[in-house]
C-alpha positions as CSV (number, residue, x, y, z in Angstrom):
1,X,19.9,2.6,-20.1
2,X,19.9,2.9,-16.2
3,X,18.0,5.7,-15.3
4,X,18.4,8.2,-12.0
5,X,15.2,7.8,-9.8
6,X,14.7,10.6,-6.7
7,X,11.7,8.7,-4.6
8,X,9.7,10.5,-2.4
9,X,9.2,8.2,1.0
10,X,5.3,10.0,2.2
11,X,3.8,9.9,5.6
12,X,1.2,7.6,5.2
13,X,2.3,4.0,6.6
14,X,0.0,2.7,3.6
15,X,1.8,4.8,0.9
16,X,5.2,3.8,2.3
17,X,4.6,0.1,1.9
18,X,3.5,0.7,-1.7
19,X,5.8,2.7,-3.1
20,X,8.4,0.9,-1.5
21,X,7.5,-2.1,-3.7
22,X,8.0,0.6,-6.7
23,X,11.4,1.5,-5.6
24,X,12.3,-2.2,-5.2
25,X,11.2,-2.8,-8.7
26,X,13.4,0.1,-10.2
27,X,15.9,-1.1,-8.3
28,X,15.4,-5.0,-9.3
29,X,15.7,-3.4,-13.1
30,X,19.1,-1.6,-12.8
31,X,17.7,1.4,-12.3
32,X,19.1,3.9,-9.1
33,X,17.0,5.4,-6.8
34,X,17.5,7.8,-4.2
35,X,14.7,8.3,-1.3
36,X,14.0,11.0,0.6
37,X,11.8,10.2,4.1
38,X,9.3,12.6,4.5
39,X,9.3,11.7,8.1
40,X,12.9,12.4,8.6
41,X,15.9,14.5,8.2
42,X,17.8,12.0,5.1
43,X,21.2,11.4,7.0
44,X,23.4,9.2,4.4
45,X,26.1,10.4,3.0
46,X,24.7,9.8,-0.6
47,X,21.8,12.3,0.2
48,X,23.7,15.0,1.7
49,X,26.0,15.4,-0.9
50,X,22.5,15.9,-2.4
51,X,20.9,17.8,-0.3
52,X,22.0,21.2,1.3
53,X,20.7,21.3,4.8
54,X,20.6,24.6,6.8
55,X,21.0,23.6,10.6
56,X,18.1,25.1,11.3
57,X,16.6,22.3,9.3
58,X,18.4,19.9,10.7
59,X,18.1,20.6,14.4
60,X,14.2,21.4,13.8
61,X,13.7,17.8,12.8
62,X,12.2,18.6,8.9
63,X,12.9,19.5,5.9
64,X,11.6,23.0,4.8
65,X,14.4,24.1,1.8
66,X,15.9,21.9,-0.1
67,X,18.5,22.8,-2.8
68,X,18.8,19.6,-5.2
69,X,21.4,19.1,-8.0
70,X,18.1,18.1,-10.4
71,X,20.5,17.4,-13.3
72,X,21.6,14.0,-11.4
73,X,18.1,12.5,-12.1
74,X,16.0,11.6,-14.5
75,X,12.6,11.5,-12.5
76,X,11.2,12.3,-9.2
77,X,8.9,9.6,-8.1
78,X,6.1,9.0,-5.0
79,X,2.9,7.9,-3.6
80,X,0.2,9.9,-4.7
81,X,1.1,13.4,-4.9
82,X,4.0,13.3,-2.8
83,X,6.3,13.5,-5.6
84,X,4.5,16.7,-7.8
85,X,3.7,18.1,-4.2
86,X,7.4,18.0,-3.6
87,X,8.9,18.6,-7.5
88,X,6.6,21.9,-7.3
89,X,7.4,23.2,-3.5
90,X,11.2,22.2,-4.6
91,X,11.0,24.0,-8.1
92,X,12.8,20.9,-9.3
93,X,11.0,20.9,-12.9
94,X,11.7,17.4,-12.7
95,X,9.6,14.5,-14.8
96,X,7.3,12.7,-12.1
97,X,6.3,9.1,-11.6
98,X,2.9,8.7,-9.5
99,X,1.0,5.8,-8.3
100,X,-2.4,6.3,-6.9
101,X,-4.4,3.7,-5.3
102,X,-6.8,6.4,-4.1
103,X,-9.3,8.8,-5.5
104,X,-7.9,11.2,-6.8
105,X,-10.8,13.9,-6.6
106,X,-10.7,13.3,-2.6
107,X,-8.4,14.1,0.3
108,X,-7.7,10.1,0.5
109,X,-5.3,10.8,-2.1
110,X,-2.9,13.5,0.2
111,X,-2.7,16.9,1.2
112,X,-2.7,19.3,-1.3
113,X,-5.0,17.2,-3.8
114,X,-7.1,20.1,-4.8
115,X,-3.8,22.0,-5.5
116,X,-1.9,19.7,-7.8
117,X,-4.8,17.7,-9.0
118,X,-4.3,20.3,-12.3
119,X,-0.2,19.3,-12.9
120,X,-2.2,15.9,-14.1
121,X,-2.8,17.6,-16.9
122,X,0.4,18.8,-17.5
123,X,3.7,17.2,-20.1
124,X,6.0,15.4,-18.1
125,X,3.5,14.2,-15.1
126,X,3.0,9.9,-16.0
127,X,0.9,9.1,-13.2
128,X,-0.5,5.3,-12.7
129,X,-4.1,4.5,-11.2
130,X,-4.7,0.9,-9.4
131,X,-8.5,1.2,-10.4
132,X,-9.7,0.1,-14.1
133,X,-12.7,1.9,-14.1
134,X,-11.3,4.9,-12.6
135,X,-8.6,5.1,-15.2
136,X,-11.7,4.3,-18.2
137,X,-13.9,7.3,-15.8
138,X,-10.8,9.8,-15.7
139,X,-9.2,12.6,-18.3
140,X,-6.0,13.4,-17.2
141,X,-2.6,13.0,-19.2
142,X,-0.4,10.3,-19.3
143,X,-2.5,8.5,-16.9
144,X,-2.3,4.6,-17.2
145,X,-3.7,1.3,-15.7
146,X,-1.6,-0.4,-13.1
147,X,-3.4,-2.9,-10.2
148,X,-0.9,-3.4,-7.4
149,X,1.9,-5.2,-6.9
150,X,4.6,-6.4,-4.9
151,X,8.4,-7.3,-4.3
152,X,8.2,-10.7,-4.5
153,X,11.6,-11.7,-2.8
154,X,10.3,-10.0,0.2
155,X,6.5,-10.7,0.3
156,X,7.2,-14.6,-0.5
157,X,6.4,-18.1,2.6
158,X,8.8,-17.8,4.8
159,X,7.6,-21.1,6.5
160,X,6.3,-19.7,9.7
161,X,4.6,-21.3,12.2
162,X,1.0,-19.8,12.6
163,X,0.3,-17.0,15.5
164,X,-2.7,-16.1,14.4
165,X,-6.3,-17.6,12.9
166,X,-7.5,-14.3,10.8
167,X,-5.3,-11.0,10.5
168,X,-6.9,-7.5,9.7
169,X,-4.1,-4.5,9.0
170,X,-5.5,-1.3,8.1
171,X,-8.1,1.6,9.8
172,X,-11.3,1.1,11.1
173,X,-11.8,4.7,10.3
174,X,-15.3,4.5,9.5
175,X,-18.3,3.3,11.6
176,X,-19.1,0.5,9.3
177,X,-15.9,-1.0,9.4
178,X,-15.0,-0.3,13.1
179,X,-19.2,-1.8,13.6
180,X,-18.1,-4.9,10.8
181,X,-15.2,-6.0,12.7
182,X,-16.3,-5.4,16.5
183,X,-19.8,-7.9,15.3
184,X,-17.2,-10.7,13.7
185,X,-14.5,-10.4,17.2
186,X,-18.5,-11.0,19.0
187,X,-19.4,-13.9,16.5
188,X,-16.0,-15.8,16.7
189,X,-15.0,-15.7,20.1
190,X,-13.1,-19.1,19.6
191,X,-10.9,-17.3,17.1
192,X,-7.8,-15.6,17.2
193,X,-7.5,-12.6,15.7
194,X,-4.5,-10.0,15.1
195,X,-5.2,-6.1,14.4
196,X,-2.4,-4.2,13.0
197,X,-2.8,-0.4,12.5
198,X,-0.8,2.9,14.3
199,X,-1.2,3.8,17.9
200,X,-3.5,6.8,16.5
201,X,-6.3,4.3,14.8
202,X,-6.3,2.4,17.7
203,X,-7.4,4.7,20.1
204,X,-9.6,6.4,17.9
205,X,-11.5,3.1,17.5
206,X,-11.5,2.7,20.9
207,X,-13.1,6.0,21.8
208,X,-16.2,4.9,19.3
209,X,-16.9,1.7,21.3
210,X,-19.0,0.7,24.6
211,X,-17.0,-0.4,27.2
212,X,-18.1,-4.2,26.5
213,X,-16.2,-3.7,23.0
214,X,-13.0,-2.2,24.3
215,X,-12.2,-5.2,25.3
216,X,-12.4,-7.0,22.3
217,X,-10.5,-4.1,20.5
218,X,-7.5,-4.3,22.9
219,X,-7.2,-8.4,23.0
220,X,-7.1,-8.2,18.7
221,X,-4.6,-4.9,18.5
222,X,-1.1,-6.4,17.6
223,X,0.7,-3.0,17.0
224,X,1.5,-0.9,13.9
225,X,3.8,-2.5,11.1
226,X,5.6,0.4,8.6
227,X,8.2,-1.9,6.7
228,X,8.1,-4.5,4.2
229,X,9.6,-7.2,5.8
230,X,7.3,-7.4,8.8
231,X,4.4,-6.8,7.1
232,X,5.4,-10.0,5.1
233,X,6.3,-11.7,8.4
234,X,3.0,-10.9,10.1
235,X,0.9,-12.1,6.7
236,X,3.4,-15.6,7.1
237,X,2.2,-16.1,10.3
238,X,-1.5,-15.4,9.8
239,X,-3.4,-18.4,8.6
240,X,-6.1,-16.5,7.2
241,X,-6.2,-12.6,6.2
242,X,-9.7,-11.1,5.7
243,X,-10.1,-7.8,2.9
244,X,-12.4,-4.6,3.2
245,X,-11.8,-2.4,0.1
246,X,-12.7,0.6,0.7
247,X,-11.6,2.7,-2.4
248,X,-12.1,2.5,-5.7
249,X,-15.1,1.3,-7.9
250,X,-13.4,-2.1,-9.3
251,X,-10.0,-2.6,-7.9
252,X,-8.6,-4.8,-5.1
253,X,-6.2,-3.1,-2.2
254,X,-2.2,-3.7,-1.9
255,X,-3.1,-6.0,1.2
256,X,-4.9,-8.5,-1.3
257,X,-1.2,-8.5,-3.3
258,X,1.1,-9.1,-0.1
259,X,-0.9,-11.8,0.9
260,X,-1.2,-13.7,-1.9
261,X,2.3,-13.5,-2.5
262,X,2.9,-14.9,0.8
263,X,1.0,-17.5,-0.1
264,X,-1.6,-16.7,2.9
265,X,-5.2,-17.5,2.3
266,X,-7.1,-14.4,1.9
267,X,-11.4,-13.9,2.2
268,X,-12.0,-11.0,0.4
269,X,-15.3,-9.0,-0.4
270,X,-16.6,-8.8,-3.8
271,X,-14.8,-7.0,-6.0
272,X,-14.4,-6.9,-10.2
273,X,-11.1,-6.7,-10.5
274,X,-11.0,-10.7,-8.4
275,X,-10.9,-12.0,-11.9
276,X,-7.4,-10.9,-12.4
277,X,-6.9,-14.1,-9.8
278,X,-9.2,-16.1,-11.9
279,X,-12.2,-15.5,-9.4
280,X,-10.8,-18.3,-7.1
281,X,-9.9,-16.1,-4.1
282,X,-12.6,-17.2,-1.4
283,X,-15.0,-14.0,-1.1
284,X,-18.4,-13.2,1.3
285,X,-21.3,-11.4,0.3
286,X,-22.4,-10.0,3.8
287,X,-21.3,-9.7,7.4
288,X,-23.4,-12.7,8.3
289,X,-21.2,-14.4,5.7
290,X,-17.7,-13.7,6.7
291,X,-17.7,-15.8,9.8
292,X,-18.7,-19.0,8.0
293,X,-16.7,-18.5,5.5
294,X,-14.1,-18.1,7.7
295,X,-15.4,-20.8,9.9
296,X,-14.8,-23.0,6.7
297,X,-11.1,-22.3,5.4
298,X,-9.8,-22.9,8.8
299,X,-10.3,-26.2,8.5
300,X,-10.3,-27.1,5.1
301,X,-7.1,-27.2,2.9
302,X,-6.8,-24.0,0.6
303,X,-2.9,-24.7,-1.2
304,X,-4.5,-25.1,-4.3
305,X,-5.3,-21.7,-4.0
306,X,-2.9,-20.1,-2.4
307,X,-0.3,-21.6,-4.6
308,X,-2.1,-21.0,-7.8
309,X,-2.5,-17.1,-6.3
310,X,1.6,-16.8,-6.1
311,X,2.0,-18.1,-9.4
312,X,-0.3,-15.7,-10.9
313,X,1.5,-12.7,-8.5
314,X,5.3,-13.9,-10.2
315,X,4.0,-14.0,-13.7
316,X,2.2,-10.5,-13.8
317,X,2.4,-8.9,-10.3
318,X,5.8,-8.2,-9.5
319,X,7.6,-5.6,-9.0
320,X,10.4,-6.2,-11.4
321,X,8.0,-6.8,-13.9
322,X,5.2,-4.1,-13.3
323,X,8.0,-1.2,-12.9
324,X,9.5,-2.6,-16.4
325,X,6.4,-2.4,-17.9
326,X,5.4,1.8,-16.3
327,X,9.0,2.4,-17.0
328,X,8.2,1.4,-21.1
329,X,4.9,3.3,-21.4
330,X,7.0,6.4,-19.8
331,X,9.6,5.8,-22.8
């Protein structure tokens, strides 16, 4: 049975790209899905039939009131809370579909945690946690186990030629990763590296540094990627992509997904949840580590791994699949 699907687009450039892998996968299953863009008035003609709109709203450039014909769907879905944040402001009393790949019990996982951390407890709330021993650590109902994963006739080789030696996307929002990757731009100066995060993270990493470093900072910074299809182009052109996981007790990052599934070598640190790739994805153990290890893979051949990783991402990471599969558990 095709189901009716009202997604909930967030503000957080990392939540997009995830959830946006969800929506492809409900799609990919026959399923329809409507999105709203938290970031902008909705302005197809699908929505609006949808949607009533004051001009006010409009004009103010947000969505304050909505008025939503609830009966058309069958769940309201998002990135963290995006979706119970919005089904309670809304007074939708829909069924919601939540991914976390977060903490829930911090700010990291959106405003209005401590709020609507309780609706986890609530019928009619299925929420999904990329983190194994989170999920085996946590009470809340309907909660399930679900690692990443990714739309895999987006995030696929394109057969690019290679810009760039090592490619980092994400914050350096802390001092130990803004310190990490300042020390491996100093140790590598032979290397090129890309840096892909918002405007915002960039200057915020730049107001932390010596004047020295600024200059490393700027020559790495790329630009800020908030859509599937570049993100998939960037990792395509990257010959290595290097991972710092920074949530979680056992889980790996969406970043470890899209670039395996691009079939782009990836140096990761240690993490438990590396066995769901066999334990063959190249890791380092310290800072003084990373730079031989990338040193190495730069000029070794990695396809057997790489290849081996995108086999494993179209047997039990896909989108089509994984969606199925939350979809079933739901049912």
């Amino acid at each position: 049975m095709s189901l009716k699907i009202l997604g909930i687009l967030p503000h957080s450039i990392g939540g997009r790209l995830t959830i946006s892998s969800i929506f492809d996968g409900f799609t990919l299953n026959g399923h329809d899905v409507t999105v709203i863009d938290l970031l902008k008035i909705p302005n197809s003609p699908k929505l609006l039939e949808l949607l009533k709109i004051s001009d006010t709203h409009k004009s103010s450039g947000s969505i304050t009131k909505l008025e939503i014909q609830t009966e058309q769907f069958d769940f309201i879905a998002g990135y963290g809370f995006s979706a119970i944040k919005f089904n309670e402001e809304n007074k939708l009393k829909l069924k919601t579909i939540n991914y976390f790949s977060d903490v829930i019990e911090t700010s990291a996982a959106g405003n209005g945690y401590d709020v609507y951390r309780k609706c986890l407890y609530e019928d009619g709330n299925y929420s999904f946690y990329w983190d194994k021993d989170l999920v085996e650590k946590s009470d809340y109902k309907n909660l399930f186990y679900m690692p990443h994963f990714v739309n895999t006739n987006i995030y696929k080789d394109l057969n690019l030629k290679k810009e760039y030696d090592v490619m980092f996307a994400g914050r350096l929002d802390t001092d130990y990763r803004l310190n990490s990757f300042v020390k491996l731009l100093k140790s590598l100066p032979e290397v090129k590296f890309a840096w892909f995060a918002i405007e915002k993270h960039f200057n915020d990493a730049l107001s932390r540094v010596s004047d020295e470093d600024k200059f490393l900072i700027k020559n790495s910074y790329v630009g800020f990627i908030d859509n599937e299809k570049d993100m998939a182009e960037a990792l395509n052109k990257s010959k290595i992509v290097i991972n710092f996981n920074s949530q979680g007790l056992s889980s790996l990052n969406y970043r470890t997904f899209q670039t395996l599934a691009c079939q782009t070598l990836l140096i990761s640190d240690e993490r438990k949840e590396l066995d769901l790739f066999d334990n063959i994805i190249p890791t380092y153990n310290s800072l003084e580590d990373l730079p031989q290890k990338i040193k190495y893979w730069l000029s070794n051949d990695h396809s057997q791994i790489t290849e081996t990783c995108r086999k494993i991402i179209e047997k039990k990471h896909s989108s089509k699949l994984c969606t199925q599969y939350m979809l079933s558990l739901i049912k």
